[in-house]
C-alpha positions in Angstrom: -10.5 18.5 -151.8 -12.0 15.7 -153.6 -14.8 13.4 -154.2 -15.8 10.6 -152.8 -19.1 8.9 -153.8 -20.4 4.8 -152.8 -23.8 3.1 -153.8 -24.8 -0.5 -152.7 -28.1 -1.5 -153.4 -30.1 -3.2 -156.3 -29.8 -0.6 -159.4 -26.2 -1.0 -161.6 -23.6 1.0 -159.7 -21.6 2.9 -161.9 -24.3 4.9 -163.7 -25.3 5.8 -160.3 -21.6 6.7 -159.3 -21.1 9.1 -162.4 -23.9 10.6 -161.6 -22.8 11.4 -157.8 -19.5 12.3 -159.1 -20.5 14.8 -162.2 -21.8 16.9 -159.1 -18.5 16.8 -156.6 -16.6 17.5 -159.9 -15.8 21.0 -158.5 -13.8 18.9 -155.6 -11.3 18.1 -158.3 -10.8 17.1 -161.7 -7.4 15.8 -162.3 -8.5 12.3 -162.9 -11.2 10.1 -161.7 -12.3 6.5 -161.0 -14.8 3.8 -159.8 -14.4 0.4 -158.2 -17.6 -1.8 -158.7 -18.4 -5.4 -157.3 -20.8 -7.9 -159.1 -21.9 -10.0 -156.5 -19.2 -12.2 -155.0 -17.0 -11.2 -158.2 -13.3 -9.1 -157.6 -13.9 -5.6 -157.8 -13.1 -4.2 -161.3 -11.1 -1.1 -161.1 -11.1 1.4 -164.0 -9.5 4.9 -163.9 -9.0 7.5 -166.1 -6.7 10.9 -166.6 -8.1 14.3 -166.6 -11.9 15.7 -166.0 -14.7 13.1 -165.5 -15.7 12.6 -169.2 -12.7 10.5 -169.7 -14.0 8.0 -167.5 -17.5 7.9 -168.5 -16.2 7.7 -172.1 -13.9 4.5 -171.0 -16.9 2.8 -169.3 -19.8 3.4 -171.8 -21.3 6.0 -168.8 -20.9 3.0 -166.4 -23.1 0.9 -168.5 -20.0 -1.5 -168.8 -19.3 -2.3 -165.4 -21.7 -4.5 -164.4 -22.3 -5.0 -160.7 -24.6 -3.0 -157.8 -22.1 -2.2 -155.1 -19.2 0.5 -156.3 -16.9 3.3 -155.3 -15.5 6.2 -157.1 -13.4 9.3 -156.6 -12.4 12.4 -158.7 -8.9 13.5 -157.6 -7.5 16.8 -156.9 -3.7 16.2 -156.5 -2.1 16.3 -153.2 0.6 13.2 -153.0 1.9 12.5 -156.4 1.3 14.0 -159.8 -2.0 13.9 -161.8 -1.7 10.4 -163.3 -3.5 6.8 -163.7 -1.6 5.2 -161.2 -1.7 7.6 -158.6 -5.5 8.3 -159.3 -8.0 6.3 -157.0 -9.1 3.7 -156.6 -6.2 2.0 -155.1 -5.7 -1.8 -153.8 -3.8 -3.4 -151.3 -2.3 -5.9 -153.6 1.0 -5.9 -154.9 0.1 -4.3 -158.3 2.8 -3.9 -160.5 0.5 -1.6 -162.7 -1.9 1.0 -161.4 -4.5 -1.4 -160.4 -6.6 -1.0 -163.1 -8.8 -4.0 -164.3 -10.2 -6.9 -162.5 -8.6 -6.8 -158.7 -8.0 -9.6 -156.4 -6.7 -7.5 -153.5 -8.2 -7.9 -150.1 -8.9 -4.3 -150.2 -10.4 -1.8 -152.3 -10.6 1.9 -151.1 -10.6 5.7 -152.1 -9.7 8.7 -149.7 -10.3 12.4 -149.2 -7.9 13.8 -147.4 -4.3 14.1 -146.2 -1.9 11.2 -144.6 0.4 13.3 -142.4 2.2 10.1 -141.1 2.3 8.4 -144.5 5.9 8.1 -145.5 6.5 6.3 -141.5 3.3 4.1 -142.3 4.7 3.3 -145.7 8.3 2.5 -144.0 6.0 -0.6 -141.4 4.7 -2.0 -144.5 7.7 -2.1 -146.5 9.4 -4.0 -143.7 6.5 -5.9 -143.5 6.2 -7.7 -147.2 4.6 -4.4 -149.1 5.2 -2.6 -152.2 3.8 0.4 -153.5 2.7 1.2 -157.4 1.9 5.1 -156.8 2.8 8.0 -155.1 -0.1 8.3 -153.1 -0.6 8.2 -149.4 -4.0 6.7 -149.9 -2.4 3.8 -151.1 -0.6 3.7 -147.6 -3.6 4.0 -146.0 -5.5 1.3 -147.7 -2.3 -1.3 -146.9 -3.1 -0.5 -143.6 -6.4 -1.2 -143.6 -4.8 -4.4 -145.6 -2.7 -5.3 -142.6 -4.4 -4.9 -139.8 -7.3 -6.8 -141.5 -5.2 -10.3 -141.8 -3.9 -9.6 -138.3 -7.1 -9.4 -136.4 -8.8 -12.2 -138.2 -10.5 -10.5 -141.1 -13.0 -8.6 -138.8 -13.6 -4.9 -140.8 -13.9 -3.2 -137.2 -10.8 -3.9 -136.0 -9.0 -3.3 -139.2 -10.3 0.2 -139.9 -10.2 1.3 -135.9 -6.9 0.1 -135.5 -6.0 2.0 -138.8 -7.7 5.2 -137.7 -5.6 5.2 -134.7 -2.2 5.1 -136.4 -3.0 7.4 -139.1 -2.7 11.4 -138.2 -4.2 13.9 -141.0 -7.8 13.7 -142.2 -9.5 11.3 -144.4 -12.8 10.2 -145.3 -12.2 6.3 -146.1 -14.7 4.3 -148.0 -13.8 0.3 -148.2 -14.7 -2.9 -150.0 -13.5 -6.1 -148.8 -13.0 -9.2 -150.9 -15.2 -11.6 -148.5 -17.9 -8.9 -147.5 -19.9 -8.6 -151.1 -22.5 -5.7 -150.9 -21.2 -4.3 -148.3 -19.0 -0.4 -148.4 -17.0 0.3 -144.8 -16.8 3.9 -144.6 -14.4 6.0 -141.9 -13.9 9.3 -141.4 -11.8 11.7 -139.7 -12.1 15.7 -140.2 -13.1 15.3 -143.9 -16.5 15.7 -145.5 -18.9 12.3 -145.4 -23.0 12.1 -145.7 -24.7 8.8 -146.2 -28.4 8.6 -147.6 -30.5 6.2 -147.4 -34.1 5.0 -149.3 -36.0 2.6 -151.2 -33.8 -0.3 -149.9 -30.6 1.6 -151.3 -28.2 3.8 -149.6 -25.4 6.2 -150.9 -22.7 7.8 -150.0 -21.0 11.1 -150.9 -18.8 14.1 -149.9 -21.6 16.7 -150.5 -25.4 16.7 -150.7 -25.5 17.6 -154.4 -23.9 14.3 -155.3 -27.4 12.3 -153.8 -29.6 15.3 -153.7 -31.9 13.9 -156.5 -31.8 10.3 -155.0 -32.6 10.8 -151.2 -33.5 13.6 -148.8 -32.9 11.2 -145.9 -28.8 11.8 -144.7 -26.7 10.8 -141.8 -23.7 13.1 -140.5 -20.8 10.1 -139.7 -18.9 11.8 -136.8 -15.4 12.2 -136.1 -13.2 9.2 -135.7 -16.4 6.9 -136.6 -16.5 4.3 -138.9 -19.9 2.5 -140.1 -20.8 -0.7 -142.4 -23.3 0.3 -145.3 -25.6 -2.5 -147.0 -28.4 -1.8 -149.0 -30.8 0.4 -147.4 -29.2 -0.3 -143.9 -26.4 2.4 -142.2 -24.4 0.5 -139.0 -22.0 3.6 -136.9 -19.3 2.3 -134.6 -17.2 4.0 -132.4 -13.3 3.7 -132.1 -13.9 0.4 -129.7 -16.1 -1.0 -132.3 -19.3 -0.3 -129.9 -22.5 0.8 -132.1 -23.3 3.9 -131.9 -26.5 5.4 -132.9 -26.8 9.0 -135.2 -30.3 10.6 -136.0 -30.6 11.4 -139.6 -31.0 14.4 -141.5 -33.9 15.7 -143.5 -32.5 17.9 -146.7 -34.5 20.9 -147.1 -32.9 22.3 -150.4 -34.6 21.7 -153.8 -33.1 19.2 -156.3 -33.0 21.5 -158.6 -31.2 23.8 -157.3 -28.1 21.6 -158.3 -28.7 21.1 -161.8 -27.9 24.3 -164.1 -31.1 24.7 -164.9 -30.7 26.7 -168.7 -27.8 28.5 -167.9 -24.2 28.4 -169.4 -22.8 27.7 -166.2 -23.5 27.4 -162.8 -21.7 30.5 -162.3 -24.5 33.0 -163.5 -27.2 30.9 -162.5 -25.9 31.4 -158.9 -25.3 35.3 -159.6 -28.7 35.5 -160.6 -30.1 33.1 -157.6 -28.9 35.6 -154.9 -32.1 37.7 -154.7 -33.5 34.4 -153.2 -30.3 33.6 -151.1 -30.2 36.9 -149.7 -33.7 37.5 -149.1 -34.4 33.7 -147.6 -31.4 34.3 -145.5 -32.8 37.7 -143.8 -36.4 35.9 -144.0 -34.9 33.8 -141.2 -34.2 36.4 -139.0 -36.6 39.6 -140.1 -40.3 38.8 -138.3 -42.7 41.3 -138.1 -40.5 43.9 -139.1 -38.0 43.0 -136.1 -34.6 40.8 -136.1 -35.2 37.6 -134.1 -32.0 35.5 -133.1 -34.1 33.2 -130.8 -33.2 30.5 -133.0 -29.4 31.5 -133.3 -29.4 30.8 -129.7 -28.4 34.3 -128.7 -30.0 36.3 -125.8 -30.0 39.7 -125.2 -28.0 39.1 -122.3 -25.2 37.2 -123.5 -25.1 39.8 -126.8 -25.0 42.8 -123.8 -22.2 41.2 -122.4 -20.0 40.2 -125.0 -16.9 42.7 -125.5 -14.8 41.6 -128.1 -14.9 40.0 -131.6 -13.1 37.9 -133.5 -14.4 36.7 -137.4 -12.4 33.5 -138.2 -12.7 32.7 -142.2 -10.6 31.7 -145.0 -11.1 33.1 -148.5 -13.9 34.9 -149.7 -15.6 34.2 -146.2 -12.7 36.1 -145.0 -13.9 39.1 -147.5 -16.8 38.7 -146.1 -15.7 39.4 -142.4 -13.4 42.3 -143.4 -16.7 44.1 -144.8 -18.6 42.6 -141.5 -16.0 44.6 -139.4 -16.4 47.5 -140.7 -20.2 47.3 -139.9 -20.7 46.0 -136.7 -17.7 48.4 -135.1 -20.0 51.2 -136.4 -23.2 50.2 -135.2 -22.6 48.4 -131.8 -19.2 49.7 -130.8 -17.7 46.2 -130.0 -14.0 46.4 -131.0 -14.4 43.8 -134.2 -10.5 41.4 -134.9 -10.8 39.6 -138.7 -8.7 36.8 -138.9 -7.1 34.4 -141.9 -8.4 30.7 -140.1 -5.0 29.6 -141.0 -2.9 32.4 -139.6 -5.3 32.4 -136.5 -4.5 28.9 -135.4 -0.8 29.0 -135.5 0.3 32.6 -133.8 -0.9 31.7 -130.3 -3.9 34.1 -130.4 -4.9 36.0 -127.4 -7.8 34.0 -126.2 -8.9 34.6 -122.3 -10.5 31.3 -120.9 -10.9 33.0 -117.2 -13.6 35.7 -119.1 -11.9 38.6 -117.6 -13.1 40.0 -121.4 -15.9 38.4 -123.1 -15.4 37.2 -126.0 -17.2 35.8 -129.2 -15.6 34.2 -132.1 -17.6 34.2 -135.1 -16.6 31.6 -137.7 -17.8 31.5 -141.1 -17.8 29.2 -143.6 -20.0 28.0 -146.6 -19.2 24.4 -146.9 -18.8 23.9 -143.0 -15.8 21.4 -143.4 -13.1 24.1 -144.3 -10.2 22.8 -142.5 -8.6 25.7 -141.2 -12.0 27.3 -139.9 -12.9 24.1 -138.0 -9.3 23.9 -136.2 -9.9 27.5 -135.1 -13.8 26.8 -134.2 -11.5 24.4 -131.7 -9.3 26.0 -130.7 -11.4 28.6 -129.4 -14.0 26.2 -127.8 -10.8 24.6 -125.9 -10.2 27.9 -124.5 -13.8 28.0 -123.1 -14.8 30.8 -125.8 -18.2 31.2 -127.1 -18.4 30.6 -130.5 -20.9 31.5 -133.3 -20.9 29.6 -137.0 -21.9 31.5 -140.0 -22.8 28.0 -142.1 -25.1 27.2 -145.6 -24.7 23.4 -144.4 -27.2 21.6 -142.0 -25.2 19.4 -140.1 -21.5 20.2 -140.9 -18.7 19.6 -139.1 -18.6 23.3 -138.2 -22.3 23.7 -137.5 -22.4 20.6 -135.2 -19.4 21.7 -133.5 -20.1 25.3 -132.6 -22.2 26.8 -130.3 -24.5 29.2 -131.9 -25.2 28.5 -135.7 -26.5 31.1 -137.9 -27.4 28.8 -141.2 -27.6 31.2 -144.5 -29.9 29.4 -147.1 -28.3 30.0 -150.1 -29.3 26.7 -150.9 -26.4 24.2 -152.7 -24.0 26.1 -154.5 -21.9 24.2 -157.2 -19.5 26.7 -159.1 -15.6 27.0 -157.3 -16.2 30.8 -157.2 -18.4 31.9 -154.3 -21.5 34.1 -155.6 -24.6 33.2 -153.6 -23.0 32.6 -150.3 -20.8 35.2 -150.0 -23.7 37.6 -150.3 -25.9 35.3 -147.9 -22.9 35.6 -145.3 -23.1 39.2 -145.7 -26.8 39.2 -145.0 -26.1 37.3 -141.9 -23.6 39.3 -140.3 -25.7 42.6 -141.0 -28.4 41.3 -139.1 -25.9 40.4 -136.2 -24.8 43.9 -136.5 -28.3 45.8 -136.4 -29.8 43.5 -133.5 -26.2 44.0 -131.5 -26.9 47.7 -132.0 -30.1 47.6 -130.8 -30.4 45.4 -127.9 -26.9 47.3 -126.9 -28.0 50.9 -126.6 -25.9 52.2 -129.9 -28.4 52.6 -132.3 -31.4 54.5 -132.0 -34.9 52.3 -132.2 -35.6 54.5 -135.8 -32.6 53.9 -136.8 -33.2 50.2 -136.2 -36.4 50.4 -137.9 -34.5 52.1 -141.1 -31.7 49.9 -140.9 -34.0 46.5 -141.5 -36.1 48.5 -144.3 -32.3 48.8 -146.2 -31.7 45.1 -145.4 -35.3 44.3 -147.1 -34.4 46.0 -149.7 -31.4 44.4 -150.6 -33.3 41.5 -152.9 -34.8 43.7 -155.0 -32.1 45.9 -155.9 -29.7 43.3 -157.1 -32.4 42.3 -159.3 -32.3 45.5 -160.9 -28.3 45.0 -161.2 -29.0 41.8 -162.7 -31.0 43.2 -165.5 -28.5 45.8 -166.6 -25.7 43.7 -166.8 -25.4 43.9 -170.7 -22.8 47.0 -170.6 -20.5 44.9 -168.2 -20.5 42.2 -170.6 -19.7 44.5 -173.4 -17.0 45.7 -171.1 -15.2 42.8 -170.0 -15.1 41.6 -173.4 -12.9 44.7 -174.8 -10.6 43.9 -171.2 -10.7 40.3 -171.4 -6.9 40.4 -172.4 -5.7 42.5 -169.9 -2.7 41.4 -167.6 -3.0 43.2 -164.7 -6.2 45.1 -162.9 -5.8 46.8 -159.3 -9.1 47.2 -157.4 -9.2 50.3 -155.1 -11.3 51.6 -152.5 -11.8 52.9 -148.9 -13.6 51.1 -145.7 -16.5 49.0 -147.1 -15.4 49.7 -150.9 -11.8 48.1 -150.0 -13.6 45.0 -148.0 -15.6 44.7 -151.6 -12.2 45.6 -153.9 -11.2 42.0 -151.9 -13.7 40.1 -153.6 -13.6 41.3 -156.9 -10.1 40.7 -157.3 -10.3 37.4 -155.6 -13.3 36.4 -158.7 -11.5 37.9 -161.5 -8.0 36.0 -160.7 -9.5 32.8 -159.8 -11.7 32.5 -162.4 -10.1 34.6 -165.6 -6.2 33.9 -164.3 -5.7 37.4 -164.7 -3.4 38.8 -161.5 -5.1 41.3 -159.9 -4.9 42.8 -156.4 -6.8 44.9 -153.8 -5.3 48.3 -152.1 -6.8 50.6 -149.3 -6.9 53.4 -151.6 -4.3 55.4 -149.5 -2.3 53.0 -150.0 -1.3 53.2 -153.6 1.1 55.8 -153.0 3.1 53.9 -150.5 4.6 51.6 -153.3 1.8 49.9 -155.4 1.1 53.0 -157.8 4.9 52.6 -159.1 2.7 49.5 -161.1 0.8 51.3 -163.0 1.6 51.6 -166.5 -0.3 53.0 -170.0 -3.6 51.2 -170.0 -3.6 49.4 -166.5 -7.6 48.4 -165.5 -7.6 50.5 -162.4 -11.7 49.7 -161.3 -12.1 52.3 -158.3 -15.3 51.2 -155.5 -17.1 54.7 -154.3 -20.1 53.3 -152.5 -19.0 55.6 -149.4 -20.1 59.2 -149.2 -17.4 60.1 -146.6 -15.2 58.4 -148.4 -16.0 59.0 -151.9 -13.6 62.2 -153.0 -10.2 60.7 -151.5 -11.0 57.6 -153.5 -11.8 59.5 -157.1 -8.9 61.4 -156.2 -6.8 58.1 -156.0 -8.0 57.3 -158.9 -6.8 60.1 -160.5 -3.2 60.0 -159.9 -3.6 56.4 -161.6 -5.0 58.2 -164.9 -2.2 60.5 -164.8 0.3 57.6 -165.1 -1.5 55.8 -168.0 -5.0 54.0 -166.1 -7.7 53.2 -167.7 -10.2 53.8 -164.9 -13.3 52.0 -164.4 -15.7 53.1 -161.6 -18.5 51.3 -159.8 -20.7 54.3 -158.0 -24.1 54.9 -156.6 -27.0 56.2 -158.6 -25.9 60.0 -158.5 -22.5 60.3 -159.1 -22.6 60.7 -162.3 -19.9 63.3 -162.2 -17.5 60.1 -161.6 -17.7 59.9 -165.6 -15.6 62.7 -166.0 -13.0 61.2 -164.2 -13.2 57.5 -165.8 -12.9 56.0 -168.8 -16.0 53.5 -168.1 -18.8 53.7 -164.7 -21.1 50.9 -163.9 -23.7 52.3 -161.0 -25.5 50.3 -158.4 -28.7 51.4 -156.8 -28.5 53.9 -153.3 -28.5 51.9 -150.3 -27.4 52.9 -146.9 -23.8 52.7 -147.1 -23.4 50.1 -144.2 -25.0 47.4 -146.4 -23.4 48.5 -149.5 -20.9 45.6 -150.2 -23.9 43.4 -151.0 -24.8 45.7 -154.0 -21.1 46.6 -155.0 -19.9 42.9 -155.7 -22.3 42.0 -157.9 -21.3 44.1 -160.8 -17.5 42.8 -159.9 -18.7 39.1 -159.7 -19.9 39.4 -163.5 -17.0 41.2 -164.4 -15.1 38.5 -163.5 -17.4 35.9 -165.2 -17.7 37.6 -168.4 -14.1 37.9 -168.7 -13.3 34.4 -167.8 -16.1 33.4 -170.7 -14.7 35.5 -173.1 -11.3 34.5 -172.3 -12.6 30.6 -173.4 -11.9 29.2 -169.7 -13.8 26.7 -167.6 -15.5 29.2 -165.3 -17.0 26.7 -163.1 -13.9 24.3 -162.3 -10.6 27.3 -162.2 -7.2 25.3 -162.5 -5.5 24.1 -159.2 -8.9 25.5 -157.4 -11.4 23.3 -155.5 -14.8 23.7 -154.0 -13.9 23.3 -150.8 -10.9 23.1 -148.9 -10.8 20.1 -146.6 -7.2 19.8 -145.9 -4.5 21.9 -145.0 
């Protein structure tokens, strides 16, 4: 949860931060602020309430803060309501406003992240000749910094190192003290953090997007690291204040891909990019008409031997795994366990260190930084368990940190609702599946071969989705006011019903839920009611007359039914009210196909419902804190 971005260097500062910020917007929008430094000048602080606009409108889009060294932060609320006090950035002076304005505070700082410890820190500086002006615990944190700074003789080092090691949560920290002009401290613990550097300048941001367009050249900050940032120079320290060195990172992804490049929102343009994401994501894998995993770092021996699998994920990468379970139990045999990250970590999972079973936990996560995911990635490498990340993001926290990564190139995706990754995740664990089956005995070499000619075709026949999307738009449009919608379906269809419930509530507000089809009879079909959107998923042959016949007992109570089928079943439309189709694909790989029509259900009802598709109430991009 929110944005962080810095720039010290020789162009004015706060253009540059809007700029950064207007792309981490998605990490929240509840209010928003810079701090900028005109040479040996106090910072100037200027905040403002509500999405990122409001600032830009307050400063002339930065053109009135003079000054080439500057901070700023967009807020999604965690300690203390949406306001302009608590919003960042905050200083260790003894404010009796929100620190707004011309500052002559030691320290000037923003945070991502969560003080755990905050109201005990806050008690030490109380007793010790502090007051506090918000609600925040980044204030805490930045009077910390404050503290330890005058006690160990104004050395930035010892300040942040010694703050680091009181502090529990996770935070990533930038800093500007009063006698260091030019230069930005940064810290980080847990929480998002890249660094870019070129032409003499150097940035710094929670995601790639934010510097995309300014520098391909990033640097990964570790855990419990802090570094010094001039212009054009990056200096890493460890938590003894020894310098440490890091390697930088080359960005492969195209700057354009984070602009919205014609489209109404990022939204569609990231429906329509999955073709590309899907197709560059097999790509990886698919040579020469086989699957490869050399790269993955996975042997056919190690894949013979494992025995059991977990899928660790939170969210729609969670979706994602449910529909993943379904495939690789089928086509390898391995007994497949999906988890919630955050239920995982905290129910002393069965985890067997001595190998008696051999185990893989997979882990998948766009961002790489999701908190919960990460914990578990940990918790499983402290049991000695091999572990495989599903990641989009070169050097994440997650992709560093586990064993095996399998990197889906979905390239950057900038909407809060997942589109493009989701279905890149997909393709990843498909191709896990097939090559387990084949290198383990349970699938037949033709059926391999047919099995990678379905994956292949995948691209193509979402693009033909794509261009008949005009009769879902007409569709949500005369449902756009609905107040409930059930999704129903069996095995896959259900892992997909997920999803599309998950992108019409987040998105539209609507409630909606998911139900195993045979299900509804134990409880959830007393909710149905005259004209409830029932939207039934029959992308399973075997599967396909139990779930129409579901649906039927919903239209005798009142339903209006919707159903998404496969070219053929075009004896569904006696049954419903309304049938969108998606082309015939093996039924293994069928979520990929089936979610699209539900992702632009859910975005043509959120547009004709006049709501900010891209940036959902309460939602952020990703979740860096628990």
């Amino acid at each position: 949860m929110c944005g962080i971005v810095g720039f010290t260097g020789t162009h004015q500062a706060a253009p540059i931060l809007l700029d950064g910020l207007s792309k981490l917007e998605y990490r929240g929008y509840d209010s928003a602020g810079l701090a900028v430094r005109d040479g040996e000048k106090a910072a100037e602080v200027v905040k403002a309430v509500g999405r990122l606009r409001n600032l830009a409108e307050k400063t002339d889009d930065g053109k009135a803060l003079p000054g080439t060294c500057g901070i700023g932060h967009t807020r999604w609320a965690t300690h203390g309501e949406p306001s302009q006090t608590n919003a960042h950035p905050h200083v260790s002076g003894n404010c009796t406003g929100s620190g707004s304005g011309k500052v002559e505070s030691e320290v000037v700082g923003v945070h991502n992240g969560i003080i755990e410890n905050y109201k005990e820190l806050k008690q030490k500086l109380e007793h010790n000749g502090y007051a506090f002006y918000s609600d925040t615990d980044t204030e805490v944190a930045i009077k910390l910094v404050d503290y330890y700074y005058k006690k160990y003789l104004h050395d930035p080092i010892d300040a942040i190192s010694k703050t680091m090691v009181r502090v529990r949560g996770s935070y990533a920290l930038e800093l500007m003290f009063a006698d260091h002009p030019g230069e930005i401290w940064v810290a980080r613990k847990d929480s998002p953090m890249i660094i870019g550097v070129a032409d003499g300048e150097t940035y710094i941001a929670s995601d790639v997007p934010a510097i995309l367009k300014y520098t391909r050249t990033v640097y990964y900050i570790d855990n419990l690291q802090c570094a010094k940032i001039t212009p054009g120079e990056v200096h890493f320290y460890d938590l003894n204040g020894d310098e440490v060195t890091i390697e930088p990172t080359e960005i492969k992804w195209d700057a354009e891909a984070a602009e919205k490049g014609g489209y109404e929102h990022f939204m569609i343009k990231e429906i329509h990019e999955q073709p590309k994401a899907v197709g560059d994501t097999l790509n990886s894998v698919i040579k020469d008409g086989k699957i490869d995993l050399t790269e993955i770092g996975l042997s056919d021996e190690q894949i013979k031997e494992i025995s059991s699998i977990t899928m660790v994920a939170c969210g729609s990468a969670w979706h994602v795994g449910m529909a993943c379970q379904y495939v690789i139990e089928d086509l390898t045999r391995i007994p497949v366990r999906v988890e919630l990250a955050s239920e995982f970590r905290y129910r002393r999972p069965i985890l067997d260190p001595k190998q008696l079973v051999i185990q893989l936990v997979i882990v998948i996560s766009q961002s790489g930084e999701t908190a919960d995911t990460l914990e578990a990635l940990r918790l499983a490498k402290r049991s000695n368990i091999k572990t495989l990340a599903i990641v989009n993001v070169v050097g994440s926290s997650i992709a560093r940190e586990a064993d095996n990564v399998f990197y889906t190139l979905a390239g950057p995706e900038i909407a809060v609702a997942t589109t493009k990754a989701y279905s890149a995740q997909l393709a990843a664990g498909y191709s896990l599946a097939v090559q387990f089956g084949k290198v383990r005995g349970t699938i037949t070499e033709e059926e391999y071969s047919k099995y990678i000619e379905e994956l292949q075709s995948i691209p193509t026949k979402i693009t033909k989705i794509l261009e008949d999307k005009e009769r879902l738009q007409w569709f949500a449009a005369k449902f756009a006011h609905i107040q409930d919608a059930f999704f129903i379906g069996r095995g896959i269809d259900y892992a997909v019903g997920l999803e599309g419930s998950l992108k019409m509530k987040e998105i539209s507000y609507i409630h909606s839920e998911a139900y195993a089809a045979g299900e509804l009879k134990h409880g959830t079909i007393s909710l149905i009611e005259n004209n409830t959107l029932v939207i039934g998923i029959l992308t399973q042959n075997e599967l396909y007359e139990k779930t129409v016949s579901n649906m039927v007992e919903c239209k005798a109570r009142g339903a209006y039914l919707m159903g998404l089928a496969s070219y053929g079943k075009y004896e569904v439309e006696d049954q419903c009210n309304f049938v969108t189709y998606v082309p015939t694909i093996d039924p293994h790989f069928a979520a990929s196909l089936a979610v699209v029509p539900l992702q632009l259900l859910g975005y043509y009802i959120s547009v004709a419902r006049g709501l900010d598709v891209d940036k959902p109430r309460n939602l952020a991009k990703s979740v860096t804190v628990e």
